[in-house]
N, C-alpha and C positions, 0 to 999 in steps of 0.2 A: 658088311657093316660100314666100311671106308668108302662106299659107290652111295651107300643112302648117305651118310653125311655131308659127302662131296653136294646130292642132290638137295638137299635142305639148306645147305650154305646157298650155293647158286640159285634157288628160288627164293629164298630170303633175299639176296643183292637185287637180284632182276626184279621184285615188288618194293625196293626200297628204289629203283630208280625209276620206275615207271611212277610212284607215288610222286616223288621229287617232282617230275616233270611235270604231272598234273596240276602239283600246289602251283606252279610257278608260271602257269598258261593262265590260272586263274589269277596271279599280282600282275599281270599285264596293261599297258594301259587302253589295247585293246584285248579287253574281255572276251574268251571263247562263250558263246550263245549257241540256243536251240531254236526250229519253229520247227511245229509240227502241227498237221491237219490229219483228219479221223475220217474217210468217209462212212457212210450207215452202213454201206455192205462190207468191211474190214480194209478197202485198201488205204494206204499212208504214206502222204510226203514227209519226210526229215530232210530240211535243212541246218548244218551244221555249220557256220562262222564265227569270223570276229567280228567286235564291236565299235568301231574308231568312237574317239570322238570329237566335237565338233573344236572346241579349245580356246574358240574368238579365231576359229581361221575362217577364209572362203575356201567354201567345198566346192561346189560347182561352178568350173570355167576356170577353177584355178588348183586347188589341191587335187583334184579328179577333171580332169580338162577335158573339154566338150569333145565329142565325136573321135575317141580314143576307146581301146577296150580297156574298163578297170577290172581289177581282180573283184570286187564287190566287196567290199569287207578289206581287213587287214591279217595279216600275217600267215596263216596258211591257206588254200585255196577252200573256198567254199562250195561244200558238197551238196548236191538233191539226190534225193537215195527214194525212189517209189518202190514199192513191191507188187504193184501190180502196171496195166495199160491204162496210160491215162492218154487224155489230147488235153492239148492246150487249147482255149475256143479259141485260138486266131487260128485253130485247125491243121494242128502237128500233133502226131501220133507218138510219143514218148513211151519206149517199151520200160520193162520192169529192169532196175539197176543204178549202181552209183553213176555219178555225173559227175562234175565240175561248173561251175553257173559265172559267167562273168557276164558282165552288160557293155554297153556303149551310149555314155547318157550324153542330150544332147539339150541344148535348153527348155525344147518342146515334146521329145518326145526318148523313149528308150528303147535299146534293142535287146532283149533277152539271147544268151548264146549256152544253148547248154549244149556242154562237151563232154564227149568217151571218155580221153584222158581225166585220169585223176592223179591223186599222190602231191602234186604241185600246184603250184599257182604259179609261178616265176613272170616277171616282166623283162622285157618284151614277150607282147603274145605272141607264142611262133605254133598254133595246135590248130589253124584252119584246117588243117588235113582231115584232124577227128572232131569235127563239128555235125554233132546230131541236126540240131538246128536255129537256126537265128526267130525269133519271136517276137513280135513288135508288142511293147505293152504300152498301156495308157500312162499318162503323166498329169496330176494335179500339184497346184503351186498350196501349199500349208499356211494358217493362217496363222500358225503359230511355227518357232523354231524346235527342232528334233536336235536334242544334242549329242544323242547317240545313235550309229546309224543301227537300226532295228529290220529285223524281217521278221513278218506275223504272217496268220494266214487269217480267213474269215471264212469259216463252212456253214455254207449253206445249202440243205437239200442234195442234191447228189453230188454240187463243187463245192469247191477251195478256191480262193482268190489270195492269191501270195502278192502280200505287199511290201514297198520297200524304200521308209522313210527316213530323211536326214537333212540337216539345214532346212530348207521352207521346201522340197521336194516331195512327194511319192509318184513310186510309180506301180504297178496292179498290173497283176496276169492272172485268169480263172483258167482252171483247170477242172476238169471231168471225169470221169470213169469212161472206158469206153464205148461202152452200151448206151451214149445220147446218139442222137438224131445231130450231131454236128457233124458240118463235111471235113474229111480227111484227108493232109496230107503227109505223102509217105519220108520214115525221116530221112534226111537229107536235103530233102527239099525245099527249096527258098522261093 
């Protein structure tokens, strides 16, 4: 009887702190967000971040400075979680598993870096070791201001196209299953 009370106490504490922690990621002033894409045949990206936001600062070249790795998001590392093989069409093979996503934005263009390590984000980047692979994505200038930065995705047909807007920036990467006719390359390789 004293082993089950001990046990009902300590699960009541641990769901009162785990609770706590959730209300309080959500009065953040960057907000924990979701994206998620659906392919037709069941497989699914989850990205998991935070939301900065923009506040009347300069984002680009100054709070996130050009040709540096940012963490992408704010406060803990933002995660891409596939369940199945997908490639990226710049034609990286991305197997099934968590990740870590940071970028390297530059005025014209972006580098996608998805990483093994997870758990952290910490700055300085020091995780080149466990880098799946660097990804060049496209970059459009907004013709309007993004004041939150946002990751969406766009499904269409058998891709996702993960996009990734803030200040007058996006930047886009599609992604596949891996049953297209796109050439592959193996990860690690850049």
């Amino acid at each position: 009887m004293l082993k089950k009370t001990a046990f009902a106490i300590l699960f009541v504490f641990t769901f009162c702190i785990i609770s706590s922690a959730q209300e309080d990621k959500g009065k953040r002033p960057s907000p924990p967000a979701q994206a998620q894409c659906k392919f037709s045949d069941g497989k699914t990206i989850t990205v998991d971040y935070s939301s900065p936001r923009m506040r009347g600062r300069k984002i680009f070249g100054e709070l996130v400075p050009y040709g540096e790795v940012w963490r992408t998001g704010a406060n803990e590392a933002t995660t891409f979680v596939t369940n199945e093989d997908l490639i990226a069409v710049k034609g990286t093979n991305i197997p099934p598993g968590s990740y870590t996503i940071f970028t390297v934005p530059t005025s014209d263009t972006w580098m996608l870096i998805i990483n093994k390590h997870t758990g952290e984000g910490g700055m300085p980047y020091k995780y080149e070791s466990e880098e799946l692979a660097r990804v060049p994505m496209s970059v459009t200038t907004l013709s309007s201001p993004v004041e939150s930065f946002t990751i969406s995705f766009d499904q269409t047909g058998g891709s996702c196209t993960m996009r990734m807007g803030w200040e007058n920036r996006q930047a886009s990467l599609e992604f596949a299953g891996k049953n297209t006719d796109l050439p592959v390359r193996p990860p690690g390789a850049r």
